[in-house]
C-alpha positions in Angstrom: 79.4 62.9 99.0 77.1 64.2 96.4 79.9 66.2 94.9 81.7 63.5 94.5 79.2 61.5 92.9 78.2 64.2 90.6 82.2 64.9 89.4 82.1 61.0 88.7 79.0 61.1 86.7 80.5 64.1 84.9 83.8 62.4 84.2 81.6 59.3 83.0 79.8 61.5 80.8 82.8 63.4 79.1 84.3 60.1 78.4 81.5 58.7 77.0 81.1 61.8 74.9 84.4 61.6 73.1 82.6 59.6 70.2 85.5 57.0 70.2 88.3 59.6 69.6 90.8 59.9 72.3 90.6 62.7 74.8 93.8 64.6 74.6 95.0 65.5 71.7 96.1 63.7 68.6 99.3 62.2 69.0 101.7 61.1 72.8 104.1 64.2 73.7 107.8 63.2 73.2 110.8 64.8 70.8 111.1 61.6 69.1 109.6 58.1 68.6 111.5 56.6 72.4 109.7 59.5 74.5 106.5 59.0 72.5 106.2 55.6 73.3 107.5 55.8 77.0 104.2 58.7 77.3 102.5 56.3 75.5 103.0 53.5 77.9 103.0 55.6 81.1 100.3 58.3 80.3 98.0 56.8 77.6 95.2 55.6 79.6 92.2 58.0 80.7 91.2 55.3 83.8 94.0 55.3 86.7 92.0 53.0 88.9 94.1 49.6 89.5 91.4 47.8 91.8 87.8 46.4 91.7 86.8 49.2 94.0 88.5 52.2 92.3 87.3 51.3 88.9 83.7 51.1 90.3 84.0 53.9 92.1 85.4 55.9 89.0 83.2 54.0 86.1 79.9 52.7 87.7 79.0 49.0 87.5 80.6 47.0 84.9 78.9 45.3 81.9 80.1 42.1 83.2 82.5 40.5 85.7 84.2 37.3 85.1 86.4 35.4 88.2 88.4 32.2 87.6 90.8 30.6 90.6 94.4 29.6 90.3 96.9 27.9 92.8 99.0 31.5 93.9 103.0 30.9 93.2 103.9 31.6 96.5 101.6 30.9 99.4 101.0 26.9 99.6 97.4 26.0 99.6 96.4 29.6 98.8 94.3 30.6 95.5 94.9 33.9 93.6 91.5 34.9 92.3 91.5 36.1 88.2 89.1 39.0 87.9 88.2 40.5 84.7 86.0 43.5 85.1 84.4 44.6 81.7 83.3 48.0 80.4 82.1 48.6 77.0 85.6 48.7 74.8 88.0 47.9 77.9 88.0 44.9 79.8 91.0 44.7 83.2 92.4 41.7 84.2 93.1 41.7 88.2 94.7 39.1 90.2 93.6 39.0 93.8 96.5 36.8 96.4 95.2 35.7 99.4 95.1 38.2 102.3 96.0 40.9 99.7 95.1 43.5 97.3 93.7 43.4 93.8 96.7 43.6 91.6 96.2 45.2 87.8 97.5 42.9 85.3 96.4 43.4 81.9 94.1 46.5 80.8 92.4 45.5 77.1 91.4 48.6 75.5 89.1 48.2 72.4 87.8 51.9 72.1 89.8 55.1 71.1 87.6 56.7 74.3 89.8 55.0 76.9 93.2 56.6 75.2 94.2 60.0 76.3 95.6 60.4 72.4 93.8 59.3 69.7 97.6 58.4 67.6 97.9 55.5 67.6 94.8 54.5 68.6 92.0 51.6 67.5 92.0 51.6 63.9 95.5 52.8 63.4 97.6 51.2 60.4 100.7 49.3 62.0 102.7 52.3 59.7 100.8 54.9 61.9 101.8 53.4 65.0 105.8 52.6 64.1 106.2 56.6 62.4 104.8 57.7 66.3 106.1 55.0 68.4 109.4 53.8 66.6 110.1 50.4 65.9 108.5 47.3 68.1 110.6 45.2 70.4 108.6 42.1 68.6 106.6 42.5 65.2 104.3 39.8 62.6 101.5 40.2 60.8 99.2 40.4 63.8 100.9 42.3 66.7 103.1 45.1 67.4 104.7 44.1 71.2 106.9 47.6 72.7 109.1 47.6 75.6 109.3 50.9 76.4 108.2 51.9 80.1 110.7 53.8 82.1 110.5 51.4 85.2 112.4 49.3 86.4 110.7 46.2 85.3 109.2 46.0 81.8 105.7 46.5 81.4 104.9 46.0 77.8 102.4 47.5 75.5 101.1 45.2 72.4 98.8 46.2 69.3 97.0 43.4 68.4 96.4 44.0 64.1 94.0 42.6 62.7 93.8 43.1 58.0 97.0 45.8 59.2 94.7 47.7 61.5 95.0 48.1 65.2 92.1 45.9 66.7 93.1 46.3 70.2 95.4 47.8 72.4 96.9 45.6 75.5 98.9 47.2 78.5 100.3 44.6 80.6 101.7 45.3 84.1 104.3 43.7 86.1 102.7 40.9 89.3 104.8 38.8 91.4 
């Protein structure tokens, strides 16, 4: 048990270290701009944990928690619970059905630390980010929305710009 904790603290540590630069290298592997952005979508994240309990288990306690209800789409008199679980320069938005798992729906990254690459990253023109990734599915003066995952359903990455620069990155992920 103490190893465990001690390899999370560790982890913690190294990521808190990376002074808001991504952690593996400069740019997503890929021969061209399409296999960028699908590494980009798949791969980009340094967190893998997809529930309450994982991210605690990987991250600590949050800064902050937030829970709002909703009616659930499918179960009749059931409530989905929102969940959004903050960390300083990410924030993830869970769902939680009735009688059911926490389901990741939205991960908000506002820090270069929580990228694997640090192209394109937070601060990143929206020129950086098309020569690396290609051209956006949907583009205006403040996002950059891309549709390039390699499942079967689309789960879309956005880069919100703020004066041309990349303000925040948003990975959204397929719940039904």
């Amino acid at each position: 048990m103490m190893k465990r904790i001690t390899c999370g603290i560790l982890a913690l540590l190294t990521l808190l270290g990376c002074g808001g630069e991504g952690v593996g290298g400069a740019r997503p592997p890929g021969a061209g701009a399409e296999e960028r952005c699908a590494n980009f979508v798949t791969r980009s994240l340094t967190v893998e944990a997809r529930t309450r309990t994982a991210l605690r288990e990987a991250l600590g306690a949050p800064e902050s928690v937030d829970v709002t209800t909703e009616p659930n789409r499918h179960i009749p008199d059931g409530t989905d619970s929102l969940v959004t679980v903050s960390y300083p320069g990410v924030a993830f938005s869970l769902r939680k059905p009735p009688e059911a798992d926490d389901l990741m729906e939205r991960i908000v990254v506002r820090d270069n630390r929580w990228l694997r690459w640090s192209e394109p990253g937070i601060g990143a023109t929206s020129e950086d980010v098309t020569l690396i990734l290609g051209e956006p599915a949907e583009r205006d003066a403040t996002l950059l929305r891309y549709s390039c995952s390699t499942g079967i359903v689309e789960e879309p990455v956005s880069f919100v710009l703020e004066n041309g620069r990349v303000r925040e990155i948003v990975f959204e992920f397929y719940v039904d």
